[in-house]
N, C-alpha and C positions, 0 to 999 in steps of 0.2 A: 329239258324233256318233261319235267313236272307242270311247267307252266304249259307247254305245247298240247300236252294231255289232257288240261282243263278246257282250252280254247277249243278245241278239236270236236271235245265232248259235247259243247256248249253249239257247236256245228255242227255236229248230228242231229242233237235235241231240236236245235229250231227249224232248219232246212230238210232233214230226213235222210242226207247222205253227207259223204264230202269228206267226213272227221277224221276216220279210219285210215283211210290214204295220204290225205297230208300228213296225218301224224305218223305214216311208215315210210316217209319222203327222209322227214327229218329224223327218224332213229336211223334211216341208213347212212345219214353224214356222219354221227356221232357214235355209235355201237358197233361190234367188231361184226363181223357177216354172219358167224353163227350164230350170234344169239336176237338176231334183227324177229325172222320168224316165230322163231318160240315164244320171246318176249311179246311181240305184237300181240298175240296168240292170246296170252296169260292178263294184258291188260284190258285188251278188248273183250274178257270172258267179265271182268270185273265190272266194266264199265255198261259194256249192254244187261248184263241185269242188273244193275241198279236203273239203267232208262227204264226198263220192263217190270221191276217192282212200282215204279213211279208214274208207270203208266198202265196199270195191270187191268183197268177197268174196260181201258181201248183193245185188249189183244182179242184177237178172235183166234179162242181156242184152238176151233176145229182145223183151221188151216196147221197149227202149231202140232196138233196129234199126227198127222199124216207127215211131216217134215223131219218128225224123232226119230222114228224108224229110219229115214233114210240116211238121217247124219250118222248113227248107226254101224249101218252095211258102209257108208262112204269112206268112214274112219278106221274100221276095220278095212278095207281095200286097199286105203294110204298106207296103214302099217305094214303089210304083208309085201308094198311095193313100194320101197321107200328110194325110190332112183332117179336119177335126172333124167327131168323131162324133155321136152325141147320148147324152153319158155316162149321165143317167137310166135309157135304155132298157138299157145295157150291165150298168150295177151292178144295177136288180131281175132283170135275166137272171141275170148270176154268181150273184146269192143265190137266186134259185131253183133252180138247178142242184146247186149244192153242199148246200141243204135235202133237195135229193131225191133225192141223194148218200147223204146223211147218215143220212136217217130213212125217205126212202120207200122202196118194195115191191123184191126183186128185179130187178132187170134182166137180160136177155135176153144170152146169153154173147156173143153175138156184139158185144155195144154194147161187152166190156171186150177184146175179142178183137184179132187183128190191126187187121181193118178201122177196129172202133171206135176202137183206137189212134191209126191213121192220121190219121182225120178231128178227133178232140182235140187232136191236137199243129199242126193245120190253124187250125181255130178259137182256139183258145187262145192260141197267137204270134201272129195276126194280131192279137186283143184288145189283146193284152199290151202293145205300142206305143204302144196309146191311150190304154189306164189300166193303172195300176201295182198292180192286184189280183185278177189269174189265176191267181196260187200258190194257192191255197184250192183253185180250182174246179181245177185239176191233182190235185193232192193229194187233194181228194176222192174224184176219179177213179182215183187210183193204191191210194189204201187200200181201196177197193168191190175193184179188181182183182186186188190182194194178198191180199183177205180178214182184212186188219187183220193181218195177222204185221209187228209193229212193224219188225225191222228190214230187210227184206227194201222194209216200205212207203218209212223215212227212205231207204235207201240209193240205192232205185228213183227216188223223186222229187228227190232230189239230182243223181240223174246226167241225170233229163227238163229239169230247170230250166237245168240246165250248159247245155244243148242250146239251150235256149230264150232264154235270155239273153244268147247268144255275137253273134246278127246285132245285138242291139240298136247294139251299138260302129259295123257297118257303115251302119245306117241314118242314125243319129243324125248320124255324121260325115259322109256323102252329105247330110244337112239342113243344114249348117254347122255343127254344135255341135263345139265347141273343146276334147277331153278333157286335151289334155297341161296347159292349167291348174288342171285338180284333180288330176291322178293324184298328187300327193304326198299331199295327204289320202285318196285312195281306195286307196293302198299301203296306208296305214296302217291304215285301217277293214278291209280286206283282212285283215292280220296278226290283229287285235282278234280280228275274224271265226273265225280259224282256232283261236287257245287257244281263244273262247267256245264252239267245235264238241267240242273235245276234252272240257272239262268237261261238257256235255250229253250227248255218248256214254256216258259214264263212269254218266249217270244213266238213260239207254237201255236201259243192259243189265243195269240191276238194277231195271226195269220187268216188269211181265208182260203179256202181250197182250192182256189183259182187262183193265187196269184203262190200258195204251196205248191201246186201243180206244174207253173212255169217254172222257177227257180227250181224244184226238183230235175226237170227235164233238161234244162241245160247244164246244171253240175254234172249229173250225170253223160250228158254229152260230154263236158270238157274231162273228166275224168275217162270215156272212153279213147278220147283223141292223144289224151296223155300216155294210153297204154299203147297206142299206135305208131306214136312217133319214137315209145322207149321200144316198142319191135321193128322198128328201121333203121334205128338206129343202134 
């Protein structure tokens, strides 16, 4: 887990997606089912602000003030409604979303705009609670809004995720879940996390926007088809 946690990291930092979901592939063969979410939750809160301190000079604020509020209202909404959802419907929604992110027509300025910010960072944290694969459809959303300038996109969705993953610790703990008996292995995945960010950076920035652009959009596709084939099957 400690090792997978570096590599993962180091896969976000260079590529701008990917890390997050592999690395919640592999805690769900090894971790008991309750603690898969929370945990995900608590390392990826540790992990995306260290990318977003390391990248602090790329974030564009303003997108980040309109998306606080909503994480906000979303995580507040999560707690008040803490029930099983019907994950099918949730995971071919993400994947459709993030496809037509990814591949379909223009969208309307106003959907990447404040507003639109608003209500993504809304829906998305509320999701995010229930299933542990909203970073794609974030992400997809932050690179449309970016216009694919790699790192402006990694630094921006680092600091939205930071945002996003911070209530999980309050809900999860309001649910009973017990963090101080992992937090020694989640320090550590933590640390992993941070050299795996630095060696990704390192490959970031000797990236070009076009060829960050294609590899972003097809991870992102294969991460959608992944969530596709786990709601059909």
């Amino acid at each position: 887990l400690i090792a997978t946690a570096g590599l993962t990291s180091a896969m976000t930092a260079a590529f701008g997606i990917g890390g997050g979901v592999l690395w919640l592939a592999v805690m769900s063969m090894i971790l008991p089912a309750a603690a898969i979410i929370p945990l995900h939750g608590l390392v990826q809160l540790g992990s995306n602000a260290n990318r977003a301190a390391l990248t602090a000079a790329h974030i564009r604020w303003r997108v980040v003030a309109w998306f606080a509020p909503g994480v906000v209202l979303g995580a507040l909404l999560a707690s008040l409604l803490l029930v099983e959802l019907p994950t099918v419907v949730l995971q071919l929604s993400i994947a459709g979303f993030i496809l037509l992110l990814c591949w379909g027509p223009g969208i309307p300025a106003v959907a990447t705009g404040a507003l639109g910010t608003f209500i993504a960072a809304i829906c998305t944290t509320f999701i995010s609670h229930f299933v542990g694969a909203t970073g794609p459809l974030v992400a997809a959303f932050i690179k449309r809004q970016q216009q694919e300038q790699r790192q402006a996109t990694v630094a921006t969705f680092a600091a939205t995720m930071t945002l996003q993953h911070a209530p999980k610790t309050l809900v999860y703990t309001a649910a009973g879940f017990v963090f101080y008996e992992w937090l020694g292995l989640a320090l550590l995945m933590i640390l992993a996390g941070l050299l795996g960010t630095k060696l990704g950076l390192a490959v970031l920035y000797k990236t070009t926007d076009q060829h960050f652009g294609m590899i972003f959009n097809w991870l992102l596709t294969a991460l959608a088809l992944r969530l596709i084939w786990q709601a059909l099957s």
